[in-house]
N, C-alpha and C positions, 0 to 999 in steps of 0.2 A: 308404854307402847301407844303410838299415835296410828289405830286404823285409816287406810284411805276408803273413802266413800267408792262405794260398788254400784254397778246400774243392771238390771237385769233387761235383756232384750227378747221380749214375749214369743217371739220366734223359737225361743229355746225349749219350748214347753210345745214342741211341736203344730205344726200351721194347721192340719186337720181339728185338732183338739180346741186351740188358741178360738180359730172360725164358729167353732160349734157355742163352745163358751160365751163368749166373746171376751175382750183382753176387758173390761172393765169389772170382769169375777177374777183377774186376778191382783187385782191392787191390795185388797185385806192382809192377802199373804204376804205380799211385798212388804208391806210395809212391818208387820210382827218378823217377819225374818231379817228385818236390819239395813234395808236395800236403802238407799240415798236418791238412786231418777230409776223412771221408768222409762222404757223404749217403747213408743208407740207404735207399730208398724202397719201401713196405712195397708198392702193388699192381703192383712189379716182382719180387716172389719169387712163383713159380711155386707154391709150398706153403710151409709157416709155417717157416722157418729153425729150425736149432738156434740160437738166441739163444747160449745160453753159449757154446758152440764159436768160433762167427761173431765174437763180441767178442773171444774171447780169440786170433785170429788176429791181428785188431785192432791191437789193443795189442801183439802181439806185433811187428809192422811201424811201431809206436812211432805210429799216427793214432789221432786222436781221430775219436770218432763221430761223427753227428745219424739220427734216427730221423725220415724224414717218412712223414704220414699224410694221406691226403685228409679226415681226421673235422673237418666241423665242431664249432667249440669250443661254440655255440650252436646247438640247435635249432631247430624255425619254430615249435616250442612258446615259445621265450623261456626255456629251461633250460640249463643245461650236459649236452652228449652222457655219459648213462652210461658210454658206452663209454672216454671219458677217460682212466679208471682201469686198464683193459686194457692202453692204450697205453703210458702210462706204467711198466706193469709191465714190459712188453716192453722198450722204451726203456733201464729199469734193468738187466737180464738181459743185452740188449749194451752193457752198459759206456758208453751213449751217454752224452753231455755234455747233451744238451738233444732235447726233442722238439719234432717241427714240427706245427702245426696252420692251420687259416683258421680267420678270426671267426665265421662262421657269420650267425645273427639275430638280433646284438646290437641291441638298443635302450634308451631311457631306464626301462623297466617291468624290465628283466630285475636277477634279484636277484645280485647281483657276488658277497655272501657267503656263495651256495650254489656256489660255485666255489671260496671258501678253504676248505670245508673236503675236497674231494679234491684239493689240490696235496700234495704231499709239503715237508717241512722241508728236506731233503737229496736228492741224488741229480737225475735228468735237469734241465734249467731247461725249463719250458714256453714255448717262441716263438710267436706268434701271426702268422701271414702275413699280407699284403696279398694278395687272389686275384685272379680278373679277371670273379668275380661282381657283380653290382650291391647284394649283402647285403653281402659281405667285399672289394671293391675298391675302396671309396669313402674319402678323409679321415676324414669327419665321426664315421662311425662306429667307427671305429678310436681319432680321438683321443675320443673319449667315453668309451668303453673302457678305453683305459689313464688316462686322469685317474681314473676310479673306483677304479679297480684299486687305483693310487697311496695314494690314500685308507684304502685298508686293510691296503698294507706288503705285497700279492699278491707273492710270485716268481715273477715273469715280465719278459720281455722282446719284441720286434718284429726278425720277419725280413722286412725292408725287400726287395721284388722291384721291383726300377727298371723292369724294362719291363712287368710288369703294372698301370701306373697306366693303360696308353694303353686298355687295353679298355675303362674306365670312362671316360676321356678324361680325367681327375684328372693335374694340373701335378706332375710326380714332384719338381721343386726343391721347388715348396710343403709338399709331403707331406715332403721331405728336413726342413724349417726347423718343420714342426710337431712333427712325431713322433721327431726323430733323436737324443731326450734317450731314448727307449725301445732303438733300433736294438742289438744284439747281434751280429746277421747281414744281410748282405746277399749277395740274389741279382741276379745280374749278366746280363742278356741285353739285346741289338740288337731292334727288333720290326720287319718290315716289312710293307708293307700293301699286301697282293696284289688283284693287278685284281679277284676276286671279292669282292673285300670284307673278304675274311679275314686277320687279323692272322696273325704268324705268327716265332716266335722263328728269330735268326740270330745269325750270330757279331758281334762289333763291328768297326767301322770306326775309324778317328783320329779321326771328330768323335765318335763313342759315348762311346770312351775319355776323351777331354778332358772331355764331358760329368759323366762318372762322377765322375771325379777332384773335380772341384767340388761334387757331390754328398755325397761325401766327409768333405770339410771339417767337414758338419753333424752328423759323427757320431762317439762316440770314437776316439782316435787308433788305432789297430792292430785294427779292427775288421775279422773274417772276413767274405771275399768267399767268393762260390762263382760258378763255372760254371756255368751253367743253361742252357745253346745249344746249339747241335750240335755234336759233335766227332767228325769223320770224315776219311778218311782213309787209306791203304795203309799208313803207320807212323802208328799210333795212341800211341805213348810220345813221340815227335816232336811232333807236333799237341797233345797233353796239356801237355807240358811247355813248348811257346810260350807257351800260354795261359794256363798259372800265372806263367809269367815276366813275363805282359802286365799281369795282373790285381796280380799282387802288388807290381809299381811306383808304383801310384795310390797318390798320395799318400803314398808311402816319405819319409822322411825320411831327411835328408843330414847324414851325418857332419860336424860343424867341426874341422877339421885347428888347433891350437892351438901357438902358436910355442914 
């Protein structure tokens, strides 16, 4: 059996908790329960990290990064956010592998080629998420986006969030079969839909998991998952480590024993 590498997203371990801590007490863990990248999430540091420090602990625990950011990549101007280029500094400074973003207000008028020129040649890949706005959670506008993108050789890619299609109520298979030629990353949560109305991320179930795995299929072979649900617990290295062990089985490939 060939695991796929697992990313944990420190949001999962609750934002009150994560803030208090700070996400650089949980790297030890991360890395004894098996994890392959860490998700950085930028409005869970309390004050702006030593970047270079932070990375080079990083690396030094042998994970790779991800840098997320809440920045819309589009404005309601119809621009790419100035602020982009910040991120992406940042991004570069921890050693990240890629930065995370949502679509923001892409539409057919927005100019794709005022976007190629602050991507960098080298250095972070810009992922573009699926969120659970009605600007950034929907198909259409996403695959518009990267068709364009395509068009001009853009380096980027799509961090695929499986249980954020339900907010926009968008078929996460359909979305798996349009977009999973882009997928890079995928974020892995259960959603359940509380008597108030309110959706609301949980761990997965056998059918979740089953679901996923088929999901899967539409994207390349050994493509990073991450944890994006709760992870709690009295041994939190325990509970960590299931759930890498859960995630990183989907769609493992199986060795052939040859006579």
């Amino acid at each position: 059996m060939h695991p796929n590498p697992v990313s944990i997203s420190l949001s999962s371990y609750g934002a009150d908790f994560v803030r208090q801590r700070g996400q650089e007490q949980f790297l030890d863990m991360l890395a004894a329960a098996g994890v392959s990248r860490v998700e950085l999430r930028e409005e869970l540091f309390a004050s702006a990290p030593d970047a270079a420090a932070l990375g080079a602990v990083i690396a030094a625990l042998r994970l790779e990064c991800l840098y997320s950011t809440p920045l819309e990549l589009w404005t309601a101007q119809g621009v790419p956010d100035p602020l982009l280029v910040h991120k992406l500094e940042t991004a570069r400074a921890l050693g990240a592998v890629a930065l995370k973003v949502s679509l923001g207000h892409f539409d057919a008028h927005c100019d794709v080629t005022a976007l190629a020129a602050l991507l960098p040649a080298h250095g972070p890949l810009l992922l573009v998420e699926n969120d659970q706005t009605a600007q950034g959670g929907r198909i259409e506008p996403l695959l518009q986006f990267f068709q364009r993108a395509d068009t001009l050789g853009l380096r980027l890619g799509m961090t695929f969030d499986i249980g954020n299609w339900q907010w926009q109520g968008e078929p996460a298979r359909q979305a798996a079969r349009q977009l999973g030629r882009w997928v890079r990353y995928v974020h892995c949560k259960a959603v359940q839909h509380r008597a108030d109305g309110r959706l609301v991320a949980i761990p997965p179930q056998a059918a979740d998991l089953q679901a996923w795995a088929a999901l899967m299929t539409e994207f390349a072979p050994g493509v990073m998952r991450a944890v994006e649900y709760p992870l709690v617990g009295e041994d939190l290295l325990a509970v960590t480590r299931a759930q890498v062990r859960s995630l990183a089985a989907l769609g493992a490939r199986v060795e052939v024993a040859h006579a």
